[in-house]
C-alpha positions as CSV (number, residue, x, y, z in Angstrom):
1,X,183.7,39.3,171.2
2,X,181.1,38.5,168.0
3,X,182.7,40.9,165.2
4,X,180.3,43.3,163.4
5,X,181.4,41.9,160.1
6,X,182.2,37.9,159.6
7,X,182.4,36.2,156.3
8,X,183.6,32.8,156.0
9,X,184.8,30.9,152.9
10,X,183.0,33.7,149.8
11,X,183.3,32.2,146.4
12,X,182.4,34.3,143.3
13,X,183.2,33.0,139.8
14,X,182.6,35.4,136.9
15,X,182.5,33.5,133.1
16,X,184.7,35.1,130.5
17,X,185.7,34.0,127.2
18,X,189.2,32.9,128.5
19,X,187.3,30.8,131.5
20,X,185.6,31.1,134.6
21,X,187.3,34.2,136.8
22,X,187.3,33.4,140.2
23,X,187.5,36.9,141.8
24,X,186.8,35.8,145.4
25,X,188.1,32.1,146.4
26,X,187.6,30.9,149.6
27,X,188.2,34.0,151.7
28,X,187.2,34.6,155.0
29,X,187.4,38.0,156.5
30,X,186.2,39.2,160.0
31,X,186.1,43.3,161.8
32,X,185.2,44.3,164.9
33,X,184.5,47.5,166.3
34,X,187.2,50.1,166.5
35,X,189.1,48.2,164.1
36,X,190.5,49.3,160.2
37,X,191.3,46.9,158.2
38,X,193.2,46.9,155.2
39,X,192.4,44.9,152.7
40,X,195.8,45.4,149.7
41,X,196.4,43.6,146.5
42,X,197.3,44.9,142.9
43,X,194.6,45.8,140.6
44,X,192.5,42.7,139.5
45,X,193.4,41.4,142.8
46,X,189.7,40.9,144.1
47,X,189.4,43.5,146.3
48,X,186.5,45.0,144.8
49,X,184.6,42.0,144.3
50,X,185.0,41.7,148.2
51,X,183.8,44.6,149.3
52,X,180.7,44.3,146.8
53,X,180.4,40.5,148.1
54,X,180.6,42.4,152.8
55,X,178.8,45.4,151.5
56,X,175.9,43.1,149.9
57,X,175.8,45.1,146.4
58,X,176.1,41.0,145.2
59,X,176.1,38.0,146.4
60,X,178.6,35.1,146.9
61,X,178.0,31.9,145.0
62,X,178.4,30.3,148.1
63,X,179.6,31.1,151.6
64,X,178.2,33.5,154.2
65,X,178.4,36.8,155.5
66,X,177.3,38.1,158.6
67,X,176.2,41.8,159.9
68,X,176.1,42.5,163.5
69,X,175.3,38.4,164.0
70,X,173.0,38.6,160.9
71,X,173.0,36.2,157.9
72,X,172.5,38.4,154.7
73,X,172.8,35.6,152.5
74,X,168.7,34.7,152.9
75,X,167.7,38.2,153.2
76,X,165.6,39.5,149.8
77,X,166.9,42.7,148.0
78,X,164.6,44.9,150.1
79,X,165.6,43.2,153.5
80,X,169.2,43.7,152.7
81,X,168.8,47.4,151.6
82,X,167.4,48.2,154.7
83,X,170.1,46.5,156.4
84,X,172.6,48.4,154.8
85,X,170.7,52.0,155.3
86,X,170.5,50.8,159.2
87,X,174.2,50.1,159.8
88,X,176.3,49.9,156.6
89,X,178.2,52.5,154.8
90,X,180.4,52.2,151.5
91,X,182.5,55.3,150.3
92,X,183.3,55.0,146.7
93,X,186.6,55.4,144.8
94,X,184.9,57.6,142.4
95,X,183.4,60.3,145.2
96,X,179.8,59.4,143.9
97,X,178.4,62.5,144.6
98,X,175.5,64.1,142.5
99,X,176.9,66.6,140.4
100,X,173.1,68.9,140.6
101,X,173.2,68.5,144.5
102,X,175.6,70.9,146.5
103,X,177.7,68.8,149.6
104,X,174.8,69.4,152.2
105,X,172.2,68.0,150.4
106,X,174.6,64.8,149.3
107,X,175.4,64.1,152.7
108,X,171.4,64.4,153.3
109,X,170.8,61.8,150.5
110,X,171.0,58.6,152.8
111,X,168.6,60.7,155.7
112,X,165.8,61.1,153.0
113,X,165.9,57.8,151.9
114,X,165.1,57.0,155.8
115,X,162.8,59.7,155.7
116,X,164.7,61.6,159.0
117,X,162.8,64.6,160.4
118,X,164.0,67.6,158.8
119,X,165.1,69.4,161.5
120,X,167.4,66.0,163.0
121,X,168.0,65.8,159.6
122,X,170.0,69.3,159.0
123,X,171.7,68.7,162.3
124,X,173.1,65.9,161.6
125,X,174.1,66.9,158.4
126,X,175.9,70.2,159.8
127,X,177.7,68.0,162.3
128,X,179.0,65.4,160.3
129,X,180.2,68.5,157.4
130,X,182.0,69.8,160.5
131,X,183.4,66.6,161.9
132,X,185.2,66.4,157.8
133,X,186.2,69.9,157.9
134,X,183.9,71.5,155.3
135,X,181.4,73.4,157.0
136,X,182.5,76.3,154.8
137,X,181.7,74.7,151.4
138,X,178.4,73.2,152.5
139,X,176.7,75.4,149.7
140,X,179.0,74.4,147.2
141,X,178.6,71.2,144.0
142,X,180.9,69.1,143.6
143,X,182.6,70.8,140.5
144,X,183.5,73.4,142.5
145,X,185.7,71.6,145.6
146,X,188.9,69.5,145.0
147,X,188.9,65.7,145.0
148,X,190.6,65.8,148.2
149,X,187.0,67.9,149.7
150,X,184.5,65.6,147.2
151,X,186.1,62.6,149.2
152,X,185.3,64.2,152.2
153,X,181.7,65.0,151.1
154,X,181.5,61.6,151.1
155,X,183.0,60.3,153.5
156,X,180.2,62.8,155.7
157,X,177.5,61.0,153.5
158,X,179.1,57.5,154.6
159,X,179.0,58.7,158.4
160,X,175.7,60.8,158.9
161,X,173.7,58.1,159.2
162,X,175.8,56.4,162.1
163,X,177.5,53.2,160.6
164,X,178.6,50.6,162.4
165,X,180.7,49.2,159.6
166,X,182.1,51.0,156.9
167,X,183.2,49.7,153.6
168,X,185.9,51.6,151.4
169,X,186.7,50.8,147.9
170,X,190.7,52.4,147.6
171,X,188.7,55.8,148.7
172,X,191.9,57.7,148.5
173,X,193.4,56.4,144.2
174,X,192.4,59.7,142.7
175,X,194.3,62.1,145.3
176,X,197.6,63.0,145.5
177,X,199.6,61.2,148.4
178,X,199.6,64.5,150.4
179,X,195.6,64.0,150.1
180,X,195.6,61.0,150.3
181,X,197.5,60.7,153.4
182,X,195.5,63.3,154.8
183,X,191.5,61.3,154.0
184,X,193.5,58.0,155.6
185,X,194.5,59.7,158.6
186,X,190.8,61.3,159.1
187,X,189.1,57.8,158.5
188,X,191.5,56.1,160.5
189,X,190.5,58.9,164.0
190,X,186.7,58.3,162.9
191,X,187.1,55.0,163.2
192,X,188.7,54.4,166.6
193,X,186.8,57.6,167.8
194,X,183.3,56.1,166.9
195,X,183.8,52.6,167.1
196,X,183.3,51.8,163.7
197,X,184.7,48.5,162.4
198,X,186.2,49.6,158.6
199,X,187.5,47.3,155.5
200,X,189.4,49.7,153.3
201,X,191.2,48.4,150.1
202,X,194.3,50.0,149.0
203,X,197.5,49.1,146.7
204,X,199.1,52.0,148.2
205,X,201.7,50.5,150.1
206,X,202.0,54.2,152.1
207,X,198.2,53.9,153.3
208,X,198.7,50.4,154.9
209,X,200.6,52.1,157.8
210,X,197.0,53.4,159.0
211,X,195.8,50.2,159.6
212,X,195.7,47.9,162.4
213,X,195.1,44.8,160.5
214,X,196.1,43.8,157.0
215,X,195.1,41.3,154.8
216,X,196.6,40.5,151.6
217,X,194.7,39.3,148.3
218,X,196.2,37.8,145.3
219,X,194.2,35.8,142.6
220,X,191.2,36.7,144.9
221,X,192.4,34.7,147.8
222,X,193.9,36.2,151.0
223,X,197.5,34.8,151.0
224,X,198.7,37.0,154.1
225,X,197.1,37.9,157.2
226,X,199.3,40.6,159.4
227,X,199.4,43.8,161.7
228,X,200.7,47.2,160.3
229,X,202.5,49.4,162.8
230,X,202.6,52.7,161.7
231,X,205.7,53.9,163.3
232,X,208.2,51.9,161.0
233,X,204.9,51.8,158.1
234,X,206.6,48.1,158.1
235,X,203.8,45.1,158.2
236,X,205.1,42.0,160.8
237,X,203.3,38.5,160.5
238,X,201.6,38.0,163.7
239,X,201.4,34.0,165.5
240,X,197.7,33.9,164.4
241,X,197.1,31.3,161.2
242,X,198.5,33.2,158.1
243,X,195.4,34.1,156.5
244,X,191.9,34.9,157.5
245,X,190.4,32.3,155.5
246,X,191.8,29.6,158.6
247,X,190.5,31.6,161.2
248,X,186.7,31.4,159.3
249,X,187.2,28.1,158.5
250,X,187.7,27.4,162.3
251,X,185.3,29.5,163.8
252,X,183.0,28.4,160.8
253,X,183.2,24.4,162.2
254,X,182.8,25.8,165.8
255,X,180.5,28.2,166.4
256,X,177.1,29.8,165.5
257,X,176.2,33.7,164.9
258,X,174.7,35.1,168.4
């Protein structure tokens, strides 16, 4: 089965004054449908850089990324943002909500920018407030919820428009474990329930026990591929090759997108 996200062998070097970072060596990363996938590492790890690198907010200095069998890497900026709008979603560590816009009309922001008929518009919007359990604070901004309900405003933004991948940067850092637990738990059930193949990054070592996959960075190169089983929240080494990156750089010499 082709998986709705591939990326094979992403380099990213940033310059500093202490000598070229390289925040993203080599990796290769691929999600399917129905999957979460964990992507853990300590801060500076590279786990950001990835996401930015799948999500196409930048681009790799070399190596490829595919969505749903398309390569991004020759799409222009407007060909890519219309990509993204049509099957990509990102939910950000920091909420980004609009602080002037109450949670209806920030889950609506990604329907406008497609220009949705107002009337699919507010349904949509109503369902996917009810599917994150805040119906009742649909009138409210975002200084008046918790962080544990301005997560979930946007995890409805991420999921109005019907993603068929969704990217997390460490959505749940700025909630209490009891929170956080709780947001893991609800993206984890949208996930299987919709389908949606999901890279989340976490260091919480708690959170990983949601996941079906995990893959570990270090020095922005994945140095452990393995499956979480959330019954023991242990992680056990599976017989595939040790990292992502070898499965890429297989299916990289072997095959083509479809």
């Amino acid at each position: 089965m082709t998986p709705a996200l591939l990326a094979t062998d992403l380099m990213r070097v940033y310059a500093s004054p202490g000598g070229d970072v390289r925040a993203c060596d080599g990796v290769s990363v691929e999600a399917h449908a129905g999957e979460l996938l964990v992507v853990r590492g300590s801060s500076g790890a590279g786990k950001t850089t990835l996401l930015n690198l799948l999500g196409g907010l930048d681009r790799p200095d070399s190596g490829e990324i595919w969505i749903d069998g398309v390569a991004i890497g020759g799409l222009d900026d407007d060909a890519l943002a219309t990509l993204r709008r049509g099957g990509l979603a990102y939910i950000f560590q920091s909420f980004g909500l609009i602080p002037v816009l109450t949670a209806e009309e920030n889950v609506e922001v990604p329907l406008r920018l497609e220009r949705t008929d107002p009337i699919e518009r507010d349904r949509r919007v109503a369902e996917a407030l009810e599917l994150v359990g805040l119906s009742d604070h649909a009138k409210q901004r975002p200084g008046e919820l918790s962080g544990g309900q301005q997560q979930r405003v946007g995890i409805a933004r991420a999921l109005v428009t019907n993603p068929r991948i969704l990217l997390a940067d460490e959505p749940t850092a700025q909630l209490d474990s009891g929170t956080a637990a709780t947001i893991m738990d609800l993206i984890a059930s949208l996930v299987r329930e919709r389908g949606i193949a999901a890279v989340v990054s976490t260091h919480d070592p708690v959170l990983v026990a949601r996941a079906d996959r995990v893959l570990e960075l270090h020095d922005g190169r994945i140095i452990r591929s393995a499956h979480a089983h959330a019954t023991d929240q242990s992680i056990e080494a599976d017989d595939a090759p040790e990292s992502d990156s070898e499965v890429g750089q297989q299916r990289g010499r072997h095959r083509s997108v479809d």
